[in-house]
N, C-alpha and C positions, 0 to 999 in steps of 0.2 A: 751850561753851554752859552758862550756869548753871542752877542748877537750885535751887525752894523744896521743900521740906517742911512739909505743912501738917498739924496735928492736927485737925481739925476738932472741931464742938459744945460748945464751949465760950463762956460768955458773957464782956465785956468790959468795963471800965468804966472810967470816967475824961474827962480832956480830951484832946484834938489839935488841934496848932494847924496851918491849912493852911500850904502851900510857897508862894510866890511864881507866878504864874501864868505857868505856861509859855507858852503863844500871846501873850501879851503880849510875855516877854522876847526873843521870836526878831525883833518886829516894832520894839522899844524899842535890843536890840541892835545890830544894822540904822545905824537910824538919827543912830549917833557918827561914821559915816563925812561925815556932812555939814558939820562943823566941825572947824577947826584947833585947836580951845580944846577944855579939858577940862568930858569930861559925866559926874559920878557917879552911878553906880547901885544904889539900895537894891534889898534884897528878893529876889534873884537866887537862882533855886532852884536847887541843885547834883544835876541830872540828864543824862544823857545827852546829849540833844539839843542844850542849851543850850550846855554843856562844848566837844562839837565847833564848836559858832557862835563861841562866842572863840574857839579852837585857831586857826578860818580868819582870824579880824580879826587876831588876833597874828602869821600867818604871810603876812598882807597888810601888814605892820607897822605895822598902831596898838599904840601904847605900851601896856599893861597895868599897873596897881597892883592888890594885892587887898589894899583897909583891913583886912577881915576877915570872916568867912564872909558870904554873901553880900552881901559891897557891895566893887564896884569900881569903879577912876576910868579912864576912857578918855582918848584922846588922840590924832586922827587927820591930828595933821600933817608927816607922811612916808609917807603911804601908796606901797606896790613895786607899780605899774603890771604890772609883765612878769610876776610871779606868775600874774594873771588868765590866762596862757595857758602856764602849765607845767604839766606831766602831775601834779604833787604836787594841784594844785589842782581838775586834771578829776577827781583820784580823790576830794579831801576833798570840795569840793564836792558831787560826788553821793550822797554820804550821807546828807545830811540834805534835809529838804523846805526846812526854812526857809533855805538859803538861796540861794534865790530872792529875798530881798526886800534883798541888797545890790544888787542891780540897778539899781533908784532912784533910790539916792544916789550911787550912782559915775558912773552917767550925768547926773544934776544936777551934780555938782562937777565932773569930770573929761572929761565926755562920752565915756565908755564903758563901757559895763556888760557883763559875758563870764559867763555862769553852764553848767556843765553839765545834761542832766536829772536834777534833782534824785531821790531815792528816799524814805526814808519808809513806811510802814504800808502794807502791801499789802492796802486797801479798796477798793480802783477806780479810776476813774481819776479823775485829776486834772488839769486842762487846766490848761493858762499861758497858754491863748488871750488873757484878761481883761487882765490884766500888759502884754503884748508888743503889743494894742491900742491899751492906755492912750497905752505911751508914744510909738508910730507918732504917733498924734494930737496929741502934742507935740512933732512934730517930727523923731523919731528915725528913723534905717536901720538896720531888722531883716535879720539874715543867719543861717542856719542850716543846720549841717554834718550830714548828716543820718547820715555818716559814723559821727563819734564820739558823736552826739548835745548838739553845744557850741552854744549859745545866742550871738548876740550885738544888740547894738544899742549905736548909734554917732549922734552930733550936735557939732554946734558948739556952736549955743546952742538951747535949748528954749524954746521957746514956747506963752504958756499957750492954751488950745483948752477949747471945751467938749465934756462928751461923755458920752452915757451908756450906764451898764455895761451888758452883756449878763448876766449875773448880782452879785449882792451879796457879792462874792467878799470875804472880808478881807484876805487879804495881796494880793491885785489891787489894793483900796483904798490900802490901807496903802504900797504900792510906788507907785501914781502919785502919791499925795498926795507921797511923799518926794520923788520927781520935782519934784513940779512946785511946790515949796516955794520953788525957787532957779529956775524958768523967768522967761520975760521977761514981762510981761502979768500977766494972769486966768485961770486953771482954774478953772470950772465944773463939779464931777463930781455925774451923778444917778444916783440907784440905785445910793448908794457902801454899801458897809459901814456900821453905826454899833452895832457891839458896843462893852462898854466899854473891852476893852484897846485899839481903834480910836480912842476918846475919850481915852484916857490918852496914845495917839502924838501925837495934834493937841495936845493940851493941854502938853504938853512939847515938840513944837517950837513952839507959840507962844511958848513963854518961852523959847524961844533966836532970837526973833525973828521968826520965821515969821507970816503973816494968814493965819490961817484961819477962816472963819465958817462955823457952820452946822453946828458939832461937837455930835453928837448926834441929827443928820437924816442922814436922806440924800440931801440937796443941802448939798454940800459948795461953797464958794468959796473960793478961794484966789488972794492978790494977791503974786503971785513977788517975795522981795526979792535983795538982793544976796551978802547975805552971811548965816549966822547965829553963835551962839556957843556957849559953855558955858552948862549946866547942871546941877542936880541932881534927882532923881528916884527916886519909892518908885513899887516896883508893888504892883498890888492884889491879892490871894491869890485864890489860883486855884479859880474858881467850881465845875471838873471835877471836883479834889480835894471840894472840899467834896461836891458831890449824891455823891462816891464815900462819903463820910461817913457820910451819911447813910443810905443803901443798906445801910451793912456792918450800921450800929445795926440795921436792922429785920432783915435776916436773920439776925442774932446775939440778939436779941433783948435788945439790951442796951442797958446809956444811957450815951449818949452826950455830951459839949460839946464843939462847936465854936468855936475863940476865934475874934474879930476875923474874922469871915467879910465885911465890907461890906455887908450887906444891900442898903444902896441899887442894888450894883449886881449883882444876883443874878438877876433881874427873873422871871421862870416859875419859878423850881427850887425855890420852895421849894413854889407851891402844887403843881404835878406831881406830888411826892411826895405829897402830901397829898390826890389823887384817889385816888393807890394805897393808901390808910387809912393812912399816917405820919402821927403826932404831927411835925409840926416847930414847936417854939418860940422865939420871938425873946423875948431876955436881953438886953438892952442892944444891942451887934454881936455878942451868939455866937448860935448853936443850941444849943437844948436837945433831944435826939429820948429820951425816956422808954423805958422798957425796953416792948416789945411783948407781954408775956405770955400776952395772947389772939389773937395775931397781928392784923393789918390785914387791910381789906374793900374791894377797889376799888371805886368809884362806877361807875355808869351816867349813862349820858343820862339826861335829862328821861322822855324817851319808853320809856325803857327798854331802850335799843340798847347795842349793845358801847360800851366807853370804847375810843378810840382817840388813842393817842400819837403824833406827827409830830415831826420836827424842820420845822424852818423859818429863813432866816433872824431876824438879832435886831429886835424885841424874840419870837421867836418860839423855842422851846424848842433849846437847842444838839443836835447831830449827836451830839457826842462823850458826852453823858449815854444815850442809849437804851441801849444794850446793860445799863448800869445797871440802867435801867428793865425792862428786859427778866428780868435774873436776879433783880431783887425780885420780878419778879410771879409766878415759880416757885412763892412760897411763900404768897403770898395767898389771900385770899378770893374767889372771884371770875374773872373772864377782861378779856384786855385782847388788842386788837391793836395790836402796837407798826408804826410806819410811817416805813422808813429810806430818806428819799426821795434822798439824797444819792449816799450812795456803792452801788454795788450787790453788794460784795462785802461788805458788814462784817456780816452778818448772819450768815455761814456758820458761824459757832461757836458756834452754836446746838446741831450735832450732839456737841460735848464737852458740853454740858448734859440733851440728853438720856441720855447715855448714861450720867448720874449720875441718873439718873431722872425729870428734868422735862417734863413736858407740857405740848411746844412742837410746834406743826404750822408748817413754815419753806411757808409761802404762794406766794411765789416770791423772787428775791433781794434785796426791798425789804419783803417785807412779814412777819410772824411774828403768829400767836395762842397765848398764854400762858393755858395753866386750872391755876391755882392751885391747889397742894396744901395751901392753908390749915395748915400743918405735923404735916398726919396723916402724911403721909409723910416723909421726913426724906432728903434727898439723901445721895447715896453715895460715899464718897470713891474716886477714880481717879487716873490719871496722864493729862496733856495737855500740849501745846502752846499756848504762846501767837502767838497769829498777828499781834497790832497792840498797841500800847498801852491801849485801851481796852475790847475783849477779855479781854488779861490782868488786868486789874484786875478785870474783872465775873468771870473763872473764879476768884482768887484770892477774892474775896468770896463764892461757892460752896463755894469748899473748907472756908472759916473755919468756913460753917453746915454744914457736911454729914458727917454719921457715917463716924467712920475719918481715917486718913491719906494725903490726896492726893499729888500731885510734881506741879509746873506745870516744862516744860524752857523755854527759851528765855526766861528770865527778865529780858536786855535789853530785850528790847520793851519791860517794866514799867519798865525801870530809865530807859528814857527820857523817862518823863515824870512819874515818883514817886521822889521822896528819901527814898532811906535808907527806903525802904518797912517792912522787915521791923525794924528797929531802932525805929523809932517803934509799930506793932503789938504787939511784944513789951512796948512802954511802956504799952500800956493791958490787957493777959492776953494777945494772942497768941500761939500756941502755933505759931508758924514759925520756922522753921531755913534759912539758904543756906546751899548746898551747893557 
């Protein structure tokens, strides 16, 4: 188990540029299984998660190139059928959450898709009900071992069917859309997903042939072709990274750029922060977040009521930024209650923040009120546990502000969804050490 060393209180400055968008790349990944011709891929963040999603496409035998740090060319015309039911595969497979979303394509091309339950951040739960729905409704026979916990679904030919989601699930989306790229007919999905790395999948299987309209709603139509082909493909920097960015600037109180963020498709994060009194300024495609010397002020209502943070589907503020939101507003002006409607567990490490002395009352598993120590008080440095990915980064952003020397153990969590975290931190003053 690894483990950081944090120095905390000290200020930062400089540029960082973000990584490549993980939730994008598991869903972009995914998708080279659906052609025999090669698909190159820019922008691929070299973390955890991702690393294992090749490991499995290489050990399902699609061909690998790596041009060079992140960008590779794929190549999925000899994919090993029998793999999908070896024990090497119930075990990689369940490691990771994403993959779940080769299911799609291998039941589109091949008409079989075998996935174990996947694993991932232990936040709550997470149904594949959406997924296994989808593709019944096109056609498929679900079968499930309840045994080992092995997934399957099985078809001749797929046919498109309308149908709409029981939630806005995105890799649910993202997996039937793959589906039903190559079915017979019209899919119709309503109440699909339409985040943008969901935009960036349709948007690149169109151009390896694929009809998709309606990228960018969520009434999704889809006119199943025969075949599709190569392509090449950048993804767009990862919006999680960036609001983690920003977050650091304001509890660090230091200024910050962020290069090449997209703005266009950022869509809430940047004002969100900027209810919690963040400077965030747009520079062409960077942020600029100003050193905070007199700390920030959270807004209220109109009426004068708490501010209250939600996630929501998109365009509605992402899941994976609250806990963010939650350890900036430690040190605010102000009160906020944060509202984690999703999962019902990812709130719980809350209790390693107060115990560095923030005042946080955890409401119940979904819900948390933040009063703001405006930076009279100065959090304390301790040792924790990371429990999920986005956890660890909100306690790593504590330790960076908070008087003394922390230790975060379980430092993969972090590692799985941030590159080279502690090397790039060190690039702008970080005072962290792996251990």
């Amino acid at each position: 188990m690894g483990t950081f060393k944090i120095e905390g209180g000290h200020q930062l400055k400089g540029e960082i540029q973000p990584q490549g968008a993980k939730n994008e790349a598991l869903q972009i990944l995914c998708a080279v299984l659906l052609t025999s011709e090669k698909v190159t891929i820019d922008n691929i963040p070299d973390i955890r998660d991702v690393n294992k999603l090749i490991l499995l496409l290489s050990n399902l035998g699609v061909k690998i190139q790596k041009n060079k740090p992140g960008s590779y060319t794929f190549q999925s015309d000899d994919i090993h059928l029998d793999y999908l039911e070896s024990e090497k595969f119930k075990e990689e497979g369940r490691g990771l959450r994403g993959s779940i979303m080769i299911v799609g394509p291998l039941l589109a091309r091949f008409g079989k898709g075998y996935i174990p339950k996947p694993g991932g951040d232990k936040i709550g739960r997470r149904r594949l009900d959406t997924h296994f729905e989808g593709f019944i409704k096109l056609g498929a026979k679900f079968r499930y071992n309840r045994e080992d916990y092995f997934y399957g679904v099985e078809a001749e030919k797929l046919k498109g069917s309308y149908m709409l989601l029981d939630e806005a699930s995105v890799t649910g989306t993202a997996n039937i859309v793959m589906a039903a790229v190559l079915a017979e007919g019209t899919t119709t999905i309503y109440n699909a997903a339409c985040e943008p790395y969901l935009q960036q999948l349709c948007k690149m299987l169109n151009r390896m042939g694929a009809k998709i309209s309606g990228v960018g709603s969520n009434l999704l139509v889809i006119e199943g072709v025969e075949r599709l082909g190569g392509t090449d493909h950048k993804m767009l920097p990862d919006m999680i990274e960036i609001g983690s960015w920003i977050g650091l600037a304001a509890m660090t109180k230091s200024e910050l750029t962020i290069k090449n963020v997209s703005w266009n498709d950022l869509g809430q994060i940047p004002d969100v922060f900027r209810k919690l009194g963040i400077t965030v300024e747009k520079k062409g495609d960077d942020i600029h977040v100003p050193a905070h010397k007199d700390g920030y002020e959270i807004q209220s209502y109109i009426d004068g009521s708490i501010l209250t943070i939600a996630d929501a589907p998109w365009p509605g503020f992402t899941p994976d930024l609250l806990s963010i939101v939650l350890v900036v507003a430690t040190q605010a002006r102000g009160s906020v209650l944060v509202h984690q409607k999703m999962f019902e567990s990812r709130l719980f490490f809350v209790d390693k923040l107060i115990d560095m002395g923030a005042k946080i009352i955890l409401c119940d598993p979904h819900r948390a009120t933040v009063i703001g120590h405006d930076f009279q008080s100065q959090l304390k440095a301790t040792t924790m546990v990371s429990p999920d990915i986005r956890a660890g980064i909100s306690l790593l952003i504590a330790a960076l502000s908070a008087k003394g020397t922390s230790t975060i153990h379980n430092i993969e969590q972090i590692d799985r969804g941030y590159e080279r975290i502690d090397e790039r931190l060190r690039a702008i003053g970080a005072k962290i050490v792996r251990v």
